[in-house]
PALUM-395643 format. One record per residue (C-alpha): residue number from 1; x, y, z; residue in one letter. Coordinates in nm, 4 decimals. Example, Ala and Ser with C-alpha at 12.3 -4.5 7.8 and 13.67 -1.06 7.14 Angstrom:
REM residues 2
[1 [1.2300 -0.4500 0.7800] "A"]
[2 [1.3670 -0.1060 0.7140] "S"]
//
This chain:
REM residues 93
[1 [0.6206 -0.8500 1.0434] "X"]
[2 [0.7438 -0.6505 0.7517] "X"]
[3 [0.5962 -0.6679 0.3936] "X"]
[4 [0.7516 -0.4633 0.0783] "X"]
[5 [0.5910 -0.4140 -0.2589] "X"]
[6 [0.7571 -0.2802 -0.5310] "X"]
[7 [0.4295 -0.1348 -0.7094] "X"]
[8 [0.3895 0.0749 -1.0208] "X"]
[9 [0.2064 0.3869 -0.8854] "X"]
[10 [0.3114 0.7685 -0.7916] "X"]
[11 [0.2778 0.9052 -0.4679] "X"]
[12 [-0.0431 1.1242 -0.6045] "X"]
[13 [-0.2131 0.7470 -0.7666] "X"]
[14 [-0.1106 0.5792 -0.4176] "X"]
[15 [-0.3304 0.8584 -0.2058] "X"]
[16 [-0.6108 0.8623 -0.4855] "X"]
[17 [-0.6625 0.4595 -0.5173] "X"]
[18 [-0.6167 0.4618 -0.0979] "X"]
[19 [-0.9960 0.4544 -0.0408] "X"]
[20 [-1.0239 0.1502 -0.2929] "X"]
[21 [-0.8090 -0.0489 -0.0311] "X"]
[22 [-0.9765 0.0621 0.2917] "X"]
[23 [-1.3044 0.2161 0.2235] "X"]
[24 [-1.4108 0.3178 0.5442] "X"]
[25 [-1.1014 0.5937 0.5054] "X"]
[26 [-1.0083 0.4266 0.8858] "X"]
[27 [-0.6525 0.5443 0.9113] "X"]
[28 [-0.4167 0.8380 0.8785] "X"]
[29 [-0.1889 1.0085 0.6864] "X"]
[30 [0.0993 1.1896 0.7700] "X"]
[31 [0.3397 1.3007 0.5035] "X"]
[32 [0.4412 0.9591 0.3345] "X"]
[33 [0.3119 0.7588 0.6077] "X"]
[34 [-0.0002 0.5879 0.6564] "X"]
[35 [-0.1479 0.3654 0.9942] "X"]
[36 [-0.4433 0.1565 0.9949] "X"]
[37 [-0.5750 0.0435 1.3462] "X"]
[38 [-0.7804 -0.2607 1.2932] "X"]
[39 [-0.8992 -0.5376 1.4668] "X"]
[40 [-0.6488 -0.4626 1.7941] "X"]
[41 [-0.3225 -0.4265 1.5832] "X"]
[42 [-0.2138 -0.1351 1.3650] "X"]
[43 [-0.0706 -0.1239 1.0236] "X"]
[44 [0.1892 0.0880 0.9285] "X"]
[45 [0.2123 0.1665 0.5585] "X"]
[46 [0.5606 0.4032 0.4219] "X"]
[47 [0.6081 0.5169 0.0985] "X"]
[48 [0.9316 0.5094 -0.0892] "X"]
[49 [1.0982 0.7644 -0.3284] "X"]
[50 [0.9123 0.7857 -0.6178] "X"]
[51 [1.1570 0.6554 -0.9384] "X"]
[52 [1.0906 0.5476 -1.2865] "X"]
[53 [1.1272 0.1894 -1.3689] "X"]
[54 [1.2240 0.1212 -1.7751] "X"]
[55 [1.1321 -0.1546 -1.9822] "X"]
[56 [1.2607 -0.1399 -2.3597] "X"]
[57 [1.0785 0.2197 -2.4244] "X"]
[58 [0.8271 0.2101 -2.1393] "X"]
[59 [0.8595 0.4169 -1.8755] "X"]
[60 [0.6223 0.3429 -1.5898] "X"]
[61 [0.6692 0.4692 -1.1968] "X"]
[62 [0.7672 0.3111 -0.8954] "X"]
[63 [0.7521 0.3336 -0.5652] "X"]
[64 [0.8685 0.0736 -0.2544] "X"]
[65 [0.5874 -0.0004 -0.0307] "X"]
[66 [0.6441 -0.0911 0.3212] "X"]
[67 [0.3650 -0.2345 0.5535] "X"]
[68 [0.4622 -0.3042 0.8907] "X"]
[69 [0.2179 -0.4734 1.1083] "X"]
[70 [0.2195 -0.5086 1.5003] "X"]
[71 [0.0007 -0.6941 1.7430] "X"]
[72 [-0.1623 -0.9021 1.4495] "X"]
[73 [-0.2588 -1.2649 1.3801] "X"]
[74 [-0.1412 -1.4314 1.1218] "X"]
[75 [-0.4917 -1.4767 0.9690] "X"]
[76 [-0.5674 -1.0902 1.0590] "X"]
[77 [-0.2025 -0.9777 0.8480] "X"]
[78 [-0.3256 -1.2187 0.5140] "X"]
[79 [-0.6714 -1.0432 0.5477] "X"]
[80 [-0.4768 -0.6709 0.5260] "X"]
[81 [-0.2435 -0.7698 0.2646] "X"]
[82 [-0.6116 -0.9586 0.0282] "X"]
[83 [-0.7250 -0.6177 0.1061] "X"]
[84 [-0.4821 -0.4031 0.0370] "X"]
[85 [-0.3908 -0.5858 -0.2700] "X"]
[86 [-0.7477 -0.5756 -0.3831] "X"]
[87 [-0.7776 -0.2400 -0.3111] "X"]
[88 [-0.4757 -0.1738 -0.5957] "X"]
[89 [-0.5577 -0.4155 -0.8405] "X"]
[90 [-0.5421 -0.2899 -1.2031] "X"]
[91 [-0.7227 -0.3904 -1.5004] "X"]
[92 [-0.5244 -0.3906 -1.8176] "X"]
[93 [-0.6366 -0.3827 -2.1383] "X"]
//
């Protein structure tokens, strides 16, 4: 199963808010690409080309998120995805 985000980050804030997602730094990097074994499955995270997305006179980044996810559960892939998702969550203000 296949999951893509569209989510407002560089490459450089993707790799520094990483850790908030999986804090027990369990996985690997290599270039662009990121895998997660957990839980008897791995998760296999690819970064997009960074671009600029424009609103009006707002400029904020973008990059395409891909996680790909083999030998999981159903249960185990909405678990990731909470975590993941928690793990980028923004406060505004």
């Amino acid at each position: 199963m296949t999951v893509t985000k569209e989510m407002a980050v560089t490459h450089a804030d993707f790799f520094r808010m990483l850790p908030s997602a999986f804090p027990d730094r369990d996985y690997d990097v290599q270039g662009t690409i990121i895998w997660r074994q957990w839980g008897g499955g791995t998760l296999e995270i690819k970064l997009g080309p960074e671009g600029t997305r424009r609103i009006a006179l707002l400029m904020l980044p973008q990059t395409l998120v891909t996680l790909t996810f083999q030998g999981y559960f159903e249960a185990q892939r909405v678990e990731l995805i909470k975590q993941f998702d928690k793990g980028f969550r923004r406060a505004g203000g």
